[in-house]
N, C-alpha and C positions, 0 to 999 in steps of 0.2 A: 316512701319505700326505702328500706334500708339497702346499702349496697354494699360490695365487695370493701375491706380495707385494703386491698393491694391499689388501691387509685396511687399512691403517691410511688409505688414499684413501674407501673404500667404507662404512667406516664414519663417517663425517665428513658422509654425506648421510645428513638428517636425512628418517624415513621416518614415514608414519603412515596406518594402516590405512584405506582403503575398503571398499565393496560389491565393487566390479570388478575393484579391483587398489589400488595404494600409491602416496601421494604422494612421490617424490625432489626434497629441496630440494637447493639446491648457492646458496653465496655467491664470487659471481667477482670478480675485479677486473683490470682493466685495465693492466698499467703496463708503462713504457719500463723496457729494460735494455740492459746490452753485455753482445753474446752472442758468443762465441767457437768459430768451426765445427771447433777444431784444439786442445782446451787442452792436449794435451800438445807440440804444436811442431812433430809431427811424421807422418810416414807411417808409420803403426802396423804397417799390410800386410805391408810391405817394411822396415820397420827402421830407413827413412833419417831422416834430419833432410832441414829444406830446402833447406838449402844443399849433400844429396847425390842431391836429388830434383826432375830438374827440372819433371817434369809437375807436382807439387803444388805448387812452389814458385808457378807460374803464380798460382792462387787463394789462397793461404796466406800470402805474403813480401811483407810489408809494406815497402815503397820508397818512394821520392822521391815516384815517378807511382801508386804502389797500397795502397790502404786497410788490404789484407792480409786475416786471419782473423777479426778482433774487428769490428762493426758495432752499432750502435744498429738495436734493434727493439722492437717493442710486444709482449706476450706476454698470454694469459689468465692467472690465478693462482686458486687457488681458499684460502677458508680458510674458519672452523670455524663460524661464525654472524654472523651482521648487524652486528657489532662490528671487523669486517674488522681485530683485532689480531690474530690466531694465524691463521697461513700453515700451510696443510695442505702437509706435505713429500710430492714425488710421488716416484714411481720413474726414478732417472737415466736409465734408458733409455727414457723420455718428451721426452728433450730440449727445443726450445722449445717441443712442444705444448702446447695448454691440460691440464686434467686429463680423466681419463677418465670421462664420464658416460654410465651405462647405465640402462635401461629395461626392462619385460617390457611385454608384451600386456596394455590393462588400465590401465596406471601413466598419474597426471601426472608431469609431470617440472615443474618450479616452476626458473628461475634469475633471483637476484636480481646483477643485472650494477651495477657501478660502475665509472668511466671516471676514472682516474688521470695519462690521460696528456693530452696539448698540444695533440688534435685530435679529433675527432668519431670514432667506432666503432662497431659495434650487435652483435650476435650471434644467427645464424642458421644454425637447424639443417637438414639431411638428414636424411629417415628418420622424422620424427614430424609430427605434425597440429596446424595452427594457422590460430587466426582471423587477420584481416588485422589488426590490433593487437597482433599476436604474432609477425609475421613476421619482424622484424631486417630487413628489405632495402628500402633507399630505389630508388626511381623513380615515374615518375610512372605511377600505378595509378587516380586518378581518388578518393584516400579525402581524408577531411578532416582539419584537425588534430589531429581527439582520435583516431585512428585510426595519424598520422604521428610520434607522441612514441617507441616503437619502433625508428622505422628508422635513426635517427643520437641516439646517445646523447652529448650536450655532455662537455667537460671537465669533471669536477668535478661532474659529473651521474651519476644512475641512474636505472633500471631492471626493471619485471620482467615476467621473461618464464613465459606459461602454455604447455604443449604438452602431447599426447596421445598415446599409442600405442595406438589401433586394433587391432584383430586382422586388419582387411585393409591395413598398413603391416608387419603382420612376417613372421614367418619361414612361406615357403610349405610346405608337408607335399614338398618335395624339398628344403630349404636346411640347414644347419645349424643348430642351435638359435639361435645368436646372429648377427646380419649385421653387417657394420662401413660404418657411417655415419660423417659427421665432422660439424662445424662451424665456420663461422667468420664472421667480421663483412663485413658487405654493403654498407657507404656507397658505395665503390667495389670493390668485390670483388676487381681484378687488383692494384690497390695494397696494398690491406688485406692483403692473404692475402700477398705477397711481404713487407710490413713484419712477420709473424711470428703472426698473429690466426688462429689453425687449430690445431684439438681434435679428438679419437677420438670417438665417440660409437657405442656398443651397442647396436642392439635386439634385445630375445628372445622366446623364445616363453613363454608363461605356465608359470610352475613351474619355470623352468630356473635361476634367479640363488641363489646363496645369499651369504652374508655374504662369500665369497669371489671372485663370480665367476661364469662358467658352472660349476656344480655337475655338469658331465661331465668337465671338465680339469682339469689338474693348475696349469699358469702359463697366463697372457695376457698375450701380448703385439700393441701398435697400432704400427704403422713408415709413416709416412709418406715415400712416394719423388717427391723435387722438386728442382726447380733451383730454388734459390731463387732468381731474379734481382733482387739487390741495385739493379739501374739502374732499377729498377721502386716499388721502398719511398719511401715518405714519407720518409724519413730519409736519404737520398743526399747529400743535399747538405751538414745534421749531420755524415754519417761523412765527410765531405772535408774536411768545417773541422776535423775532431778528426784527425786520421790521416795528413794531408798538409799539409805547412807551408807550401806552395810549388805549389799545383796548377798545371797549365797552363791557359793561356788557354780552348782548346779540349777539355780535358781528357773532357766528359760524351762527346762526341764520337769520342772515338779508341776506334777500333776492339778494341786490346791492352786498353787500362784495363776496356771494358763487358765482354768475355772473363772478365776476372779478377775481376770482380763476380757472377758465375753459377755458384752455390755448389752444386754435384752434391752432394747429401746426404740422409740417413736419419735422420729427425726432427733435421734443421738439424746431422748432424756427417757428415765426412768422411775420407778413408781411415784407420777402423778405429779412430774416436775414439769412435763410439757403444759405451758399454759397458755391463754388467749383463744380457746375455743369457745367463742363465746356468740349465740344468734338469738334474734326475739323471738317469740313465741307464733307461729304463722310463715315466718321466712322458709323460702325453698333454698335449702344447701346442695353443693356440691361435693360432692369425697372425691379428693384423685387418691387413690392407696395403691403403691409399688410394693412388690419386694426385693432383696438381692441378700447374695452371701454364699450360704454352703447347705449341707444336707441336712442341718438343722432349722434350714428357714423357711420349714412352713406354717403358716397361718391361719385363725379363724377370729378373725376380726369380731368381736361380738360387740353391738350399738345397745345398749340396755334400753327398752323401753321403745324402742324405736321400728319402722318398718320403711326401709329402704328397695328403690325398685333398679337392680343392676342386671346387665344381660339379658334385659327382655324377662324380668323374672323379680319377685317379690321374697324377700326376705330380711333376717336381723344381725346375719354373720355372711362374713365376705374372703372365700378364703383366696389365700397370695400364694405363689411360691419364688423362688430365687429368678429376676428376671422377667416377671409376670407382671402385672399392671390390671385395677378395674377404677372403672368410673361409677359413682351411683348418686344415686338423688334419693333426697329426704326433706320431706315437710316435717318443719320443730314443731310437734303439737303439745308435750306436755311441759310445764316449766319444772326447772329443778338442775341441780347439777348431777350429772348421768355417766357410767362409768363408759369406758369405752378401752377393751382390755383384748388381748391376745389371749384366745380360751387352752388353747393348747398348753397343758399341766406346767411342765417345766418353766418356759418363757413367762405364766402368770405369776408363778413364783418369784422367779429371779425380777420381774418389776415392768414386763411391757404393759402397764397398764396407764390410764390419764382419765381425765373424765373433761367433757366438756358443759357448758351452762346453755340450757334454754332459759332466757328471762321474759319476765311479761311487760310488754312494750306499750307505749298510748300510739292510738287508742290500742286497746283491749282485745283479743282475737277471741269471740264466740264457738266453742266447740259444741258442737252439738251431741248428745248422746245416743249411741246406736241402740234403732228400736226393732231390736230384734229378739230370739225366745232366750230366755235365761236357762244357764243348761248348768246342774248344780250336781258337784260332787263332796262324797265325804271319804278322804281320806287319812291315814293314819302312819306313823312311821316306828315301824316295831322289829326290835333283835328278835334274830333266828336265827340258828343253825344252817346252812348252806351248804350243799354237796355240787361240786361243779361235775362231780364224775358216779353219778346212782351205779351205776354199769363199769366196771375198772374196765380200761382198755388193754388190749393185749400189745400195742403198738409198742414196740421198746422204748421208744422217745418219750412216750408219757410217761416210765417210771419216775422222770425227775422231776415231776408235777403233782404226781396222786398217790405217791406211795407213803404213806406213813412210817417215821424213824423216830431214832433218838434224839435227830436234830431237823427233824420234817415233823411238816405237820398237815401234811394227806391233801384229799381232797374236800374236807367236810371243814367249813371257817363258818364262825363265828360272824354276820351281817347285819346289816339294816334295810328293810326295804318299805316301801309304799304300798301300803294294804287297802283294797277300797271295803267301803260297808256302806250299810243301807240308810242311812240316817244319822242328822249329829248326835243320838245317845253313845255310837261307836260299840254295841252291843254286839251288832250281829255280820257278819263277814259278807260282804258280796262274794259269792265263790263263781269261779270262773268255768263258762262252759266248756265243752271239749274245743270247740272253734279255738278258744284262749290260751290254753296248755300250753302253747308255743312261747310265750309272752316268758315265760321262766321268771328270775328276777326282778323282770321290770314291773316298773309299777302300774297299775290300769291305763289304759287308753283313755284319753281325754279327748274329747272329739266338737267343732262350732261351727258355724258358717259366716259368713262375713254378714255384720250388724249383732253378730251375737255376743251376751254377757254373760263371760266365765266365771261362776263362783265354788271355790274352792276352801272347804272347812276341813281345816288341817292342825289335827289333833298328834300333840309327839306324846308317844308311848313309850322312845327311847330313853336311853340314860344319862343324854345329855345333848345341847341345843342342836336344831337343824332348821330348817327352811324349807319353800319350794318357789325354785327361781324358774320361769317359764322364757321359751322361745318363741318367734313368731306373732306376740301379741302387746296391745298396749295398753298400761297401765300408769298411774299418777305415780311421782317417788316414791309416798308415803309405803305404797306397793309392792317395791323394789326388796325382791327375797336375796339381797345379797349382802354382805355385812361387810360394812366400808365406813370412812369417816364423812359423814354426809349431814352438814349442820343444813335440815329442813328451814324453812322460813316459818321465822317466827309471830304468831300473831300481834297482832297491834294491842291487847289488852295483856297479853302476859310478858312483853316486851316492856310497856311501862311497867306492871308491877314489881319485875324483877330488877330494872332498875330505882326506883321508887325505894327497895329494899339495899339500893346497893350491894345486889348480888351478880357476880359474874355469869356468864352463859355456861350450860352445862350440857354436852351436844350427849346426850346417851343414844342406843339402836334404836332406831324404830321396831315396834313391835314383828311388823312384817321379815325383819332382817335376823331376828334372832327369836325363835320359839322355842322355851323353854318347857326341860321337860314338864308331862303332866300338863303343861298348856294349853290352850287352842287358839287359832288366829284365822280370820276366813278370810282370803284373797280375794283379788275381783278384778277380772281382766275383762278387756275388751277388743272385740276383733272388728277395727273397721274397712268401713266399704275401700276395695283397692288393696287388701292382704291378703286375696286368695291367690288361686292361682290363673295366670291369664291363659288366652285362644291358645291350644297345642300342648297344654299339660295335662296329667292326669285330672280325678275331679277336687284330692286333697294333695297338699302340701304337707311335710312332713316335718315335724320338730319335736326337739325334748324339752321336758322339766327335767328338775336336779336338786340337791342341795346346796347352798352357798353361802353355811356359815363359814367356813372352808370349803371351799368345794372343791377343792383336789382329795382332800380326805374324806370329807361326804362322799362324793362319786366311788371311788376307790371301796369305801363301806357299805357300796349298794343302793345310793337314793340317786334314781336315776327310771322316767320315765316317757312314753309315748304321745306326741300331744298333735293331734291335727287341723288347720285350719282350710273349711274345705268351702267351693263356691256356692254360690245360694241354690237353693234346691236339691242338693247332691245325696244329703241324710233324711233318712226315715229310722222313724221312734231311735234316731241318737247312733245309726250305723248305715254306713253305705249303703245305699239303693242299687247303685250299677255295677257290682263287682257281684261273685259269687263268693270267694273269698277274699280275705284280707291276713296277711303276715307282718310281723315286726320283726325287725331283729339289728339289731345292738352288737357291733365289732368293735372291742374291746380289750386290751390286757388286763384284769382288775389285780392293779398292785396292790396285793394283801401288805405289803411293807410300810405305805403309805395310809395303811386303814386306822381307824380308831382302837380296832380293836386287837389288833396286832399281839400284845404282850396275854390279852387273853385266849387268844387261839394257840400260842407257844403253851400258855401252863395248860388247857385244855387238851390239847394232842398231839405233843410231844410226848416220847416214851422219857425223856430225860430234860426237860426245861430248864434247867438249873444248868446246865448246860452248853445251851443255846447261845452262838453271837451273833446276834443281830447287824453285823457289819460284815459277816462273810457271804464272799461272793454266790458263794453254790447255793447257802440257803437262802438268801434274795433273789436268786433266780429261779426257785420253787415256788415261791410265790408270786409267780405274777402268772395269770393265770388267764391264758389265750380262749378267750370264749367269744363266745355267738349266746346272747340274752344269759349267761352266766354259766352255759355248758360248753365244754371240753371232749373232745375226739368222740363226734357225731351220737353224744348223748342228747341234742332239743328233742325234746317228743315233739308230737302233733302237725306238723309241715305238710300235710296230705291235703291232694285236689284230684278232682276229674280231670279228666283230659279235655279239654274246647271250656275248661271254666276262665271267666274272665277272674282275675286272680291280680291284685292290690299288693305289692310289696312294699313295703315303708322299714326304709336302710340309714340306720343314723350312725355313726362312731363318737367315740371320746375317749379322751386318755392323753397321752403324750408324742415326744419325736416319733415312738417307733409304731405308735398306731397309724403307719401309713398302709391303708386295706385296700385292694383290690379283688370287692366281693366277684365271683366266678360262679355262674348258674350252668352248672355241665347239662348236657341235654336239651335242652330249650333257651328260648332266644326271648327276649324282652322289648319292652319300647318305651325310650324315655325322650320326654319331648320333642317327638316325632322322629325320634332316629333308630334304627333297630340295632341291638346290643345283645352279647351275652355275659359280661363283665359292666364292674361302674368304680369310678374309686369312692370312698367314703374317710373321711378323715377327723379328729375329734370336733366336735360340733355342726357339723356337717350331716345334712339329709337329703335324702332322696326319696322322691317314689315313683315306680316304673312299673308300668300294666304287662299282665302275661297272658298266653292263653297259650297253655302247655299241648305240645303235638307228640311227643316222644313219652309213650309210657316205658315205667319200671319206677324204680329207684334211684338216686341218681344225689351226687353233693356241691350244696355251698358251700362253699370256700373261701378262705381269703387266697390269692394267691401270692402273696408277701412270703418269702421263704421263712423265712424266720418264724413268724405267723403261721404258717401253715403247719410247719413241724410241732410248734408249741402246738396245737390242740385245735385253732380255730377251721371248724370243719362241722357240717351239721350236714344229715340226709333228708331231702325229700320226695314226694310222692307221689306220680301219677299213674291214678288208677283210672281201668277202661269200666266206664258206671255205665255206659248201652251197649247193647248189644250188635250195635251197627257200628262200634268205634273199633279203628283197624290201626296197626302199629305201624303209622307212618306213611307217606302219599306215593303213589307209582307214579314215576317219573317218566318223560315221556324219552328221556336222553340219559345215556351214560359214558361216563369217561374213567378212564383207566389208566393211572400211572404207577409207576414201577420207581419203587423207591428204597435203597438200601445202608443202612449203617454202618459208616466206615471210620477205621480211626486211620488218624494221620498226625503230621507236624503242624503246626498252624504258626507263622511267625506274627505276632501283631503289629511289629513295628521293622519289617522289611529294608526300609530304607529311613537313615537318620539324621539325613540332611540337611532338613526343613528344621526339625530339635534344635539342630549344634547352634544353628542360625539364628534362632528366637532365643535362644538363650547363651548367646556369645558374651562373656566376661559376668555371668550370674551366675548363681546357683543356679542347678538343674533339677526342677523335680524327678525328670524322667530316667534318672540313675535309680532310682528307688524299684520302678517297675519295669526297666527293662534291660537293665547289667546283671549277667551273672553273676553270681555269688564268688568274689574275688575279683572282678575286673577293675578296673580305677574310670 
């Protein structure tokens, strides 16, 4: 049985038996290093160097005006005992985190900290129990000095820290054996943690750790997903005097230079520099995935190929936000090297992406193939003209979205979507019945049951390469609709002959990853036992396809589809049994700025193209175009239900930072895994589906309630209507209450008293001059 590689980490914490559970010592140290988010140069993903890559090159390419890849940070280190000579080696794929400290139910956990580096640090955990002497976090708490040695540990100073793991701190009788906590140092916490001061940290449940690890899995791995923002570190100004000869005057200033300091990365590396993700084919893994940082750090962890069971719950993306922590489990079944990338637009760009290796191990692991009905579609990917707005809205906010100018280009662009038909000739169009009219944009509903084989013949009709990358299901690499550099294994007979030839390896796309216009390629997925949904969920799980020759520009151009993976028995002839109806819908910005087709929607419907700058503010914020399934200011048709119909919502997002959605169902109330709702958030890669059974007729709207969202257009109506004649608007109540409640304005001071301020931030900059000094105060 393969095991964890942390043995030579885990053994290094010196343990020694209690009543209750075991003491874990650990000796840390503090020190500055240059750490380098890129050491091989380059974009691993894709192949390129930087000078053939311009997105990476942004944060990567050291210049005149930019620091580049390498930066000064402070880092935890761990080593062997109080002698702090021998440096315990971690595991590469820990990157700058601290080392990994784990606990069960029961345990102290003992860390004796030493500060190495040029400024004060402290260390402060999540997830375990401490006096206020043991806390690691400075502010003013009201404790005295001998209570304050703790929370800012001097240069050249130590340390130690006592903590507890509780049995009401760990793992609840629904979580997994182990939870993923982290830690990190508190003096300032947004600076500390961007200069590099942040560690993994385990708790378990009593009797689950062994010498290796959780003693249910095969490897562990912790991946922290963050921006690092370098403008933010103690050390900015270090990496300027070291890295740039010649800074500019205003240099912390310019907008390009702080861009190129905000390091998109997985434990501090970037596109596909993190490595050592490596299990055999059969092994059960563990994921511990944090996040931290700012209002740019959220997440949608996407596992290609994979099906992961986290929070009592099945799925292929895992989303984070700043602060947040999930644990999941995965069985490796397919071999291959497999991306493993932050789906969220901007971040996939700028490089949070890596890929991990499943290899095939002796012996051999036998997969069986699921024998279940083969559910086969044809689809197609064909331009069309697009109107997000049939109906112009009278709302004055829309005029900056749907009005056609000189230097606008309306509501009607120029798209690509997913067309289904009835057979691979591609002759004759599946047309959609009125149930579907809602669907707008997206592409057909794809729909299986667990043990089912999805085949998908996907013919482009566009004008240039796309794909279909699916969620929720599994497939062999070869499979893999996403276009990356991915050297398949080679067989044993073209492997000699090529070398026989003395010819070098020549890694081209798989067919799968790049369909070329005019082409066809037919996919083939598979849903196995254990990917639907478990006890307490609706009867389908809800996910998308996409494009992923790019797929921030694919998506953005409209290849973007419905795909559900639902429990055995749930579908007849290929649609829901237990619902009356079923809804999609898709919250979205679609940045037409972002689309392929962008310069020909300008000469199209511009009244003056020639014109046009493609780099002004007003008219990139014209296009981006606040929809629900591609409509804007409650143009979706077809949203209509009875009233007592049992009614299937399936809520996906995609897009970037500002697609943060909080869809809002006015009038009626919802239930999503047994909880009752009338809201859910939704965020790019991100699904839900939540059962209705509407009591309040009329009219009534979806919404995001994201202001910004809201205002831009994302709003759709729907409709319940009274289908018997026995159905009454609403139940008599057998009680009523009555409160008196009136609109007043007044003064409101937010920050009353400043005392606690002056304190926490004595001899620092102050942020809170920014938001609470009048205009003129000092």
């Amino acid at each position: 049985m393969h095991r964890s590689p942390l043995r030579s980490v885990l053994l290094l914490c010196f343990a020694a038996v209690s009543v209750s559970g075991i003491t874990r010592e650990y000796f840390l140290r503090i020190e500055e290093v240059s750490w380098n988010y890129a050491p091989s140069g380059m974009n691993l993903i894709q192949n390129r160097t930087l000078d053939e890559d311009e997105e990476a090159s942004v944060f990567l390419k050291r210049g005149p005006q930019r620091i580049g890849s390498t930066y000064k940070k402070a880092v935890y280190k761990q080593y062997s005992d109080a002698t702090y000579r021998t440096e315990v080696t971690k595991p590469v794929w820990l990157g700058y985190l601290g080392p990994l400290l784990m606990a069960e139910e029961g345990d102290t956990v003992i860390v004796h900290l030493k500060n190495a580096a040029s400024r004060a640090y402290s260390l402060h955990p999540h997830g375990l129990n401490y006096s206020k002497g043991n806390e690691g976090a400075l502010y003013p708490d009201g404790t005295g000095p001998e209570l304050k040695r703790d929370d800012a540990v001097a240069p050249n100073a130590g340390v130690t820290y006592v903590w507890t793991l509780p049995e009401s701190h760990g793992p609840s009788t629904q979580d997994s054996n182990c939870l993923t906590r982290f830690y990190h140092s508190h003096v300032s916490p947004p600076k500390d943690i961007a200069s590099g001061l942040i560690g993994p940290l385990i708790t378990c449940r009593r009797g689950t750790l062994d010498l290796h690890g959780d003693s249910s899995g095969d490897y562990l791995y912790a991946l922290l997903f963050m921006v690092s923002d370098e403008n933010f570190s103690w050390y900015l100004d270090d990496n300027i005097r070291t890295y740039i000869t010649n800074p500019a005057r205003n240099l912390k200033e310019d907008e390009d230079f702080i861009e190129s300091n905000k390091m998109h990365g997985i434990n501090g590396f970037l596109y596909g520099n993190l490595l050592g993700l490596s299990m055999c084919q059969g092994n059960k893994i563990h994921w511990h995935m944090f996040g931290l940082g700012n209002e740019v750090d959220m997440h949608s962890v996407h596992f290609h190929g994979q099906i992961l069971t986290a929070l009592n719950h099945h799925t292929d993306t895992i989303s984070l936000f700043p602060a947040s922590s999930v644990t999941a489990e995965m069985v490796a079944d397919n071999p291959g090297h497999w991306l493993l990338t932050c789906n969220i637009n901007d971040h996939l760009t700028a490089g949070m992406q890596t890929t991990f290796e499943i290899k095939k191990c002796f012996p051999n692991v036998h997969k069986p193939r699921p024998h279940g009905e083969l559910r086969q579609f044809f689809i197609a990917a064909e331009e069309e003209v697009w109107d997000y707005a049939p109906t112009l809205p009278t709302d004055g906010e829309a005029e900056t979205f749907v009005t056609r100018g000189r230097n606008r280009i309306g509501s009607r662009y120029k798209k690509v979507r997913y067309v289904e038909y009835t057979d691979n000739t591609f002759t004759t169009k599946m047309l959609r019945s009125p149930q579907e009219q809602h669907l707008g944009i997206l592409g057909p509903v794809l729909r299986a049951e667990e043990k089912d084989t999805i085949k998908v013949v996907f013919k482009n009709k566009a004008s240039r390469p796309y794909t279909i990358q699916p969620h929720g299901v599994q497939y062999s690499i070869e499979q893999d609709g996403t276009l990356y550099h991915n050297e398949l294994e080679e067989s044993h007979t073209a492997k000699k002959l090529r070398e026989l030839k003395k010819q070098p390896r020549v890694v081209t796309p798989p067919p799968a990853a790049l369909v070329r216009p005019g082409t066809v390629h037919t996919y083939e997925w598979t849903v196995p036992v254990g990917a639907g949904p478990v006890q307490g969920e609706a009867d389908c799980l809800t996910y998308l396809y996409y494009s992923a020759v790019d797929s921030v520009k694919d998506t953005n151009s409209g290849l973007v589809g419905p795909l559900l993976i639902c429990r055995p028995g749930s579908l007849k002839k290929g649609v829901q049994k237990n619902y009356d109806k079923e809804f999609h819908l898709l919250a979205t910005i679609f940045d037409e700025n972002l689309s392929w087709y962008l310069d020909d929607n300008i000469k199209a419907f511009t009244t003056a193209p020639t014109t046009v700058n493609k780099e002004d503010e007003d008219f990139q914020e014209s296009n981006k175009m606040h929809a629900i399934n591609g409509f804007v200011y409650r143009n979706l048709p077809g949203l209509t239900m009875c009233k007592g119909d049992k009614v299937a919502w399936h809520l996906s997002g995609l897009g970037s930072e500002t697609d943060i959605n909080s869809l809002y169902f006015q009038g009626n109330r919802f239930i999503y895994r047994q909880n009752r709702r009338d809201s859910i958030n939704v965020f790019p890669h991100i699904s839900h589906t939540v059962t209705m059974e509407p009591d309040s007729m009329g009219q009534f709207e979806v919404v995001s309630s994201t202001v910004n969202n809201y205002r831009g257009g994302m709003r759709a109506n729907y409709t319940v209507e009274k289908c018997s004649i026995f159905q009454r608007q609403g139940e008599t109540m057998l009680h009523s209450k009555t409160y008196y409640i009136a609109a007043m304005e007044m003064d409101w001071d937010y920050s009353p008293n400043r005392t606690w301020e002056a304190e926490m931030f004595r001899g620092q900059e102050n942020p809170a001059h920014v938001f609470l000094d009048k205009q003129g105060d000092s």
